[in-house]
Steps between C-alpha positions, in 0.01 A plus 500: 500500500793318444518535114404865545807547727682312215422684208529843665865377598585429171387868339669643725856318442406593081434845619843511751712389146372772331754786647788238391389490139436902478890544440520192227378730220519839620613680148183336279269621820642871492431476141147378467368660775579815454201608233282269692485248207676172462541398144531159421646365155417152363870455596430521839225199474691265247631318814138396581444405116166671508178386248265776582502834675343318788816269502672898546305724730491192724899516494482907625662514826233595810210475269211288505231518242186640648161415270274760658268488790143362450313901528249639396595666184744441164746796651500292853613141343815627335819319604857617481607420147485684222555430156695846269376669776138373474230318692292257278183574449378151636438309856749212430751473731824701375694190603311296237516809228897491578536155416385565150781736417768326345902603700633519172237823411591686800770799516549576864283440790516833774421469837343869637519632778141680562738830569624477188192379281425834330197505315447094545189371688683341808152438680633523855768240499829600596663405222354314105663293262535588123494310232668684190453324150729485217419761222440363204612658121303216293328205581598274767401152572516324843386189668569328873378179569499289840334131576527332808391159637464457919440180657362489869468092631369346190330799339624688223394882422681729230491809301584626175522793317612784255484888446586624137598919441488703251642845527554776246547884585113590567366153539526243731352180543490202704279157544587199754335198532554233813337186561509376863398156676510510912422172670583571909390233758467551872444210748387597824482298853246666742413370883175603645481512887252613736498779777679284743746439220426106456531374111124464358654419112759559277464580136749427161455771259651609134405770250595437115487770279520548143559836300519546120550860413530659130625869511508728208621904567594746221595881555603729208571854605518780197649875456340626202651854555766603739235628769237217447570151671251251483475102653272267543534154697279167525488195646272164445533236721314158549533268741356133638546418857389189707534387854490174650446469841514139723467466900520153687353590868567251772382415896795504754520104390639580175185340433294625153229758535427714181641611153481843387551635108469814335497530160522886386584606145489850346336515164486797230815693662568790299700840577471781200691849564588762269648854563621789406630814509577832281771782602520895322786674582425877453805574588815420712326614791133388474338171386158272511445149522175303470516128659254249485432166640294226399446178667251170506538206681244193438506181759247168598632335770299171594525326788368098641612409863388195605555293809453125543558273779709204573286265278442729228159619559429875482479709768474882332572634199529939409554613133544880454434648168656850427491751178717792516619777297719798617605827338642820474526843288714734593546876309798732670627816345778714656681839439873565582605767515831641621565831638849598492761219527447391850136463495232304339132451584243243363131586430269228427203247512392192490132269465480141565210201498557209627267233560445115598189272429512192708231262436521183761289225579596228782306156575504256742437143484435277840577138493495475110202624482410811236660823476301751709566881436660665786411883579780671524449877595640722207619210284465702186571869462616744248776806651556803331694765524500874390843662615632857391802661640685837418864547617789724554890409554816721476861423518712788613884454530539735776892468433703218411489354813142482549180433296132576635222270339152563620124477320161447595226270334154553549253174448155477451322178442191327520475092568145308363379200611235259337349169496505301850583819669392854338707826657641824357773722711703775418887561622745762500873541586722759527875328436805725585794383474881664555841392470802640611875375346846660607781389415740635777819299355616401121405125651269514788124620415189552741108454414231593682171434382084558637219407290163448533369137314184347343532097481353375184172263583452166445176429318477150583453569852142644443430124390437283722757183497519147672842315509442118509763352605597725800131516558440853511207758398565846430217721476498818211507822680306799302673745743856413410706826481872551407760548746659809528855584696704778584856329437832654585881396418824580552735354313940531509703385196867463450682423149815289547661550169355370114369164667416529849236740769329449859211670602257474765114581503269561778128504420217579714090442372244683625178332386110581509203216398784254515381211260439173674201244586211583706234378615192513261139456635291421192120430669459712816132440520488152550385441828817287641754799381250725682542375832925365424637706161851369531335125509556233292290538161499873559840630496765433202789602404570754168762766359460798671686784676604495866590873623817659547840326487886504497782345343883583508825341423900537388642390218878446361609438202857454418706426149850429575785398242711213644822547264718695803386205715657246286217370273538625159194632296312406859233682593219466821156685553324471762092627565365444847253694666267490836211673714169494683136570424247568703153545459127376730362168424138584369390174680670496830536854565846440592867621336672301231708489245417589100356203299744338254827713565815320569718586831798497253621404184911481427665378232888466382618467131840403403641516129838439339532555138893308380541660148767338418294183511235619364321392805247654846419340771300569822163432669315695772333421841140600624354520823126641594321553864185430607159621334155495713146458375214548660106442425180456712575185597846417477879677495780381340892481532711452162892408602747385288772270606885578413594758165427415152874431336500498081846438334552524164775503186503656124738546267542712177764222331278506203492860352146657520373246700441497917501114587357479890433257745354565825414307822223670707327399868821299552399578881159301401361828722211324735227722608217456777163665552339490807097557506332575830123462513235655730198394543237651429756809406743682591266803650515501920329201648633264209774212615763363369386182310821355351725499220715370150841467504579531103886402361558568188801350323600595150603146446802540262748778410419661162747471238491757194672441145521844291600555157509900398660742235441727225597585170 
């Protein structure tokens, strides 16, 4: 409580300095706000000696780079960035697509108010970034390059890599290729007590991983006439990943007991995606594009746990075998049309298949003894997914002061299940959505949003899934359905000037078939779950959906220039936001909070770019709230100790090149679960049976080296 106290004390003394930096650049703020676009020159972000356009829109003041929401649908994943007005026909984060561009290629970057957005494709968000690109008169040649080496303790990751452009006045075309190498290590220190709270053992644990990663993208986009635009993106990836896990358990003696290892490696990891997209123009007023989306993902994990005790001699051994492969096909068309010069509607639809084969086999071995097969209800299964949806949005600039968006998508879709488990269901949703956007003052602007939402499923959950070294089962559920919410926001926003804004957002959730874990009964007819279902061997828990629930919250965000405060070329963000949940524990009956969702979240950002010495400096500071889990037999508490503080320094003394070092963790941020057990559950009549205290220290501070430029 005392942290949350804390970091709603400090937003509030960023948000009190915001009316004494409204009157610090008064004549730039009557000018940019008065169209309801701020234009921003490469001028304005030479100070920050940007590489990319992500090194840019990251510099706009009061905006933060949204990637899209995980929906249903290619329309419902679009984030807040677009690129010469454009979406890209592709699922990749826009944050990653942005760091691709080259600063030197771009002409202006606009930040648009969704008032003043016109015929542009805001999606609901009260205001979008956009990314305008040089024109080009011949051919044009581009390249940006960045490598960086970390160390964390005594282990060493890095990255490198390089995206080269070629531009001419109909074509454009660009490839990037980045090799990466991860290596993070986590040592844990866990105490196991008893109900009465007396020390039974105490456990030493670490997890070493190791990730290679070779990423290849390419994009070319073509206008072969002045009312034909065509583009198509792609992506290969592979990857090799391994995990080493150790465990030393010992008595209250300090006295030997057992060693645990896991030994998990992920074999044959492959992501493909191409897309697409082609745009007529049939006139000024009317137009239709065609997107598509193609994915495939291709993944073996294999897994040996084994356990031995103090002298070495086996006591158990598990290895899980696993074959998956994931994908998805995606075919959207739309019509725009606009009717008159304050409104314009969208017609359109869209088909998707998606599907996940998971083929998994687990074994046990007692005492060294041979591998026995385990059975594992729904093990191996094969999802699919039939999903069409028609739609209809309009925009309609009711004056210049306020702008109506509102649309209605209508899904149909059917979900199949085979192998271990054999189902077929059909869904539909009706997804309305409005948004409302005035704009009372030059500076000030309001947003009120409703909308109706389909969360996107995961297909893994259908699987069923045990995780060794927390030993814990999950059971696939063939019932799984997607969540659905009415969510609401209203949302104030005040410019200060070229550089600075405050605004203030208050959300409120209302969900159905809230997405959690239930409990799973597998083999009712066995005479012991007859005569006790929620007994041991006859109850389990699985992915499922747990009724109606809630969730609400504020958040502020504030960007604030620091030059009329003394600190030249300063400038200090700050993001911090907080709420409840509620929702009814499927095992308890009783009222909790939702699974996995933080009390709050804050953090502040300070920069100072010195010109003259062609030098920036700053660093940030983190701090995070609790998060509760909860399962059949157990619930969980996640807390983090004191903030998260980075610090870093770059300079641009050598021309084309950003030179950067970075210190990050310096707070060496200490976090502790706490696992409380029931036994034989958590269901009425089960007691409380005892519990692990985990602590979980991240060792070292990490320290970054970067090297990045273009030419």
């Amino acid at each position: 409580m005392a942290w949350a106290v804390r970091s709603a004390a400090i937003g509030f003394a960023v948000f009190a300095l915001a009316p004494a930096a409204v009157g610090q650049e008064a004549s730039d703020q009557q000018a940019a706000s008065t169209s309801g676009v701020q234009t921003f020159e490469p001028a304005y972000f030479s100070q920050f000696s940007p590489v990319t356009a992500l090194d840019m829109v990251r510099q706009l003041p009061g905006f933060l780079i949204d990637n899209g929401d995980a929906l249903r649908g290619f329309g419902s994943t679009a984030g807040n960035v677009l690129i010469d007005g454009q979406r890209p026909s592709s699922k990749t984060a826009i944050s990653e697509e942005l760091a691709r561009i080259p600063a030197r290629d771009i002409a202006r970057v606009e930040l648009i108010r969704a008032a003043a957005a016109g015929d542009i494709d805001v999606r609901g968000f009260a205001e979008i970034a956009n990314v305008v690109l040089k024109p080009a008169t011949e051919m044009q040649v581009s390249t940006t390059y960045s490598t960086l080496l970390g160390l964390s303790g005594y282990r060493l990751g890095g990255q490198a890599g390089g995206t080269r452009n070629w531009k001419t006045p109909d074509l454009s075309m660009r490839l990037n290729a980045r090799v990466t190498q991860s290596t993070p290590r986590i040592d844990n220190e866990i105490t196991v007590s008893d109900a009465s709270g007396a020390t039974g053992s105490t456990r030493s644990e670490f997890f070493a991983q190791t990730l290679d990663e070779l990423l290849l993208n390419g994009s070319l986009t073509w206008t072969p006439t002045a009312r034909d635009t065509i583009g198509l993106t792609s992506r290969v990836m592979g990857r090799t990943y391994s995990r080493n896990f150790g465990s030393v358990i010992r008595d209250v003696s300090d006295a030997l007991v057992a060693l645990q290892t896991d030994d998990y490696n992920e074999k044959d990891i492959l992501y493909l995606d191409l897309g697409g997209d082609w745009e007529h123009k049939f006139s000024p007023e009317s137009s239709l594009k065609v997107v598509t989306v193609n994915s495939l993902v291709n993944w073996r994990p294999q897994e040996l746990f084994e356990r031995v005790d103090a002298t070495g001699a086996p006591q158990g051994a598990t290895r899980i075998n696993t074959d998956n492969r994931r994908g998805e096909h995606v075919l959207r068309g739309v019509w725009t049309q606009k009717l008159g010069q304050e409104l314009t509607v969208e017609l359109g639809l869209e088909g998707a298949y998606n599907y996940q084969d998971t083929v998994r086999t687990i074994a046990d071995s007692a005492a060294g003894g041979p591998f026995a097969p385990r059975n594992l209800p729904i093990a191996s299964t094969m999802i699919e997914e039939d999903r069409y949806e028609a739609f209809v949005n309009s925009t309609w600039r009711a004056s210049p002061q306020l702008t109506l968006e509102a649309g209605f998508n209508y899904e149909l879709s059917t979900i199949k299940q085979s192998g271990d488990a054999q189902q077929e269901r059909d869904f539909e949703y009706p997804k309305p959505h409005v948004v409302g956007t005035w704009t009372p003052t030059s500076v000030d602007q309001v947003r009120l949003s409703l909308e109706r939402g389909v969360a996107q499923l995961n297909f893994s959950e259908f699987a069923s899934n045990v995780q060794l070294t927390q030993g814990q089962l999950t059971i696939g559920n063939p019932n799984l359905q997607p969540e659905q919410n009415w969510s609401t926001s209203l949302q104030w926003k005040r410019a200060i000037g070229q550089r600075g804004s405050v605004s203030l957002t208050l959300s409120y959730d209302r969900i159905d078939d809230t997405q959690d874990l239930i409990p799973i009964r597998p083999d009712l007819n066995s005479a012991a779950c007859q005569t006790n279902i929620n007994g041991p061997g006859c109850v389990f828990t699985a992915a499922g959906n747990i009724g109606d629930g809630e969730l609400w919250g504020a958040r502020l965000e504030a960007t604030l220039p620091l030059d009329d405060f003394g600190v030249k070329g300063g400038q200090l963000k700050f993001n911090g936001g907080g709420g409840g949940s509620r929702v009814t524990d499927p095992f308890t009956g009783q009222e909790r909070v939702l699974d996995n969702v933080a009390t709050y979240d804050w953090n502040l950002d300070f920069r100072q770019d010195l010109p003259a010495l062609k030098l920036a400096w700053g660093g940030d500071y983190s701090d995070v709230g609790q998060y509760r889990y909860f399962r059949l037999d157990e619930d969980e508490s996640l807390n983090f100790g004191p903030g998260d503080l980075d610090l870093f320094i770059e300079t641009t003394y050598f021309d084309g090149i950003t030179v950067r070092l970075a210190a990050d963790n310096l707070g060496v941020q200490p976090q502790r679960s706490d696992r409380r057990f029931f036994a034989p559950n958590r269901f009425p009549g089960g007691v409380f049976s005892g519990r692990e205290f985990r602590d979980t220290n991240n060792v070292t501070p990490i320290y970054t080296f970067s090297v990045s430029g273009s030419f």
